[in-house]
N, C-alpha and C positions, 0 to 999 in steps of 0.2 A: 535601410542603411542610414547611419546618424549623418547630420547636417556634414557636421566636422569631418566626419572619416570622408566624404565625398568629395568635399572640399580638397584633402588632402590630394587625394587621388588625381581631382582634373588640375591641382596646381603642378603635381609630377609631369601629369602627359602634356602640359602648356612647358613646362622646361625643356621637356624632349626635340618637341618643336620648334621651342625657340633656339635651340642648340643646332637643328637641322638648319633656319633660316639664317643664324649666324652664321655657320661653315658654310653655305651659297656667297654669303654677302663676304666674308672673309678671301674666298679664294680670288674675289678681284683687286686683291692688295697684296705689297711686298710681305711674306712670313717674316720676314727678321724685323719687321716695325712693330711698334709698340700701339700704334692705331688699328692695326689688324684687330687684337685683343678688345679694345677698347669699342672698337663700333659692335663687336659684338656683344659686349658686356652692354651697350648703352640696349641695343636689339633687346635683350634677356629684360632687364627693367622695364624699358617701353611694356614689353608685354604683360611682366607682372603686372606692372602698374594699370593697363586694360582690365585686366580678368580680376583684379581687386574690386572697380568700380562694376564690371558686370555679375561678379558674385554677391556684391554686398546689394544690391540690387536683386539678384535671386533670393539669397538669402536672409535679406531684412528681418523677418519677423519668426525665423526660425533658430537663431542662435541666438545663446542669453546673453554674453559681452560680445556687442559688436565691432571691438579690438581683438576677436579672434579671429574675425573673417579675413583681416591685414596680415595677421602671426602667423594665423595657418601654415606650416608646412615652406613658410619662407626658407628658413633652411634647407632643405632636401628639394627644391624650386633653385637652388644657386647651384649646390652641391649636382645634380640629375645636369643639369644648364654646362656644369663646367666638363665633366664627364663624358658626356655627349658631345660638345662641343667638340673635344678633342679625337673623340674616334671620328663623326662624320668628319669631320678636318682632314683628318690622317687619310680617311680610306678617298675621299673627294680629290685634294691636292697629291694623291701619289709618295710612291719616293723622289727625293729628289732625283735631277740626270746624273748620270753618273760622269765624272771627266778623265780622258784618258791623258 
């Protein structure tokens, strides 16, 4: 399997992740606030920004621009992060109570 397409691959299943440790860390704050969002969005970066420094570290001397170990798959790492996000969210926090 090439450098890249690998790359690609464990940047998705580190989105997923990070999308599951975000809706943990999210269900102990108000859903109608804007820092719910936020601490997870900060969570999803922290972790890209890990797995950056530990792939370009794997990766060093196997990829020709070492500006693609960064690029890699950044997109579909936010996009996979935000999607996830929201179903573990959803199925985690419940519907809300209902009021009679």
């Amino acid at each position: 399997m090439n450098s890249l397409v690998l790359i690609y691959w464990i940047r998705l299943a580190l989105g997923i992740v990070a999308a599951a440790i975000s809706a943990i860390v999210a269900t102990f704050f108000d859903a109608s606030d804007f820092n719910t969002f936020l601490n997870g969005a900060i969570i999803a970066l922290v972790i890209y920004l890990i797995s950056y420094y530990v792939l370009k570290a794997k990766f060093y001397n196997k990829v020709e621009k070492q500006s693609k170990i960064m690029t890699q798959a950044i997109f579909m790492y936010f996009i996979a992060w935000a999607v996830f996000f929201i179903l573990f969210y959803s199925i985690i926090a419940g519907p809300p109570p209902a009021t009679a």
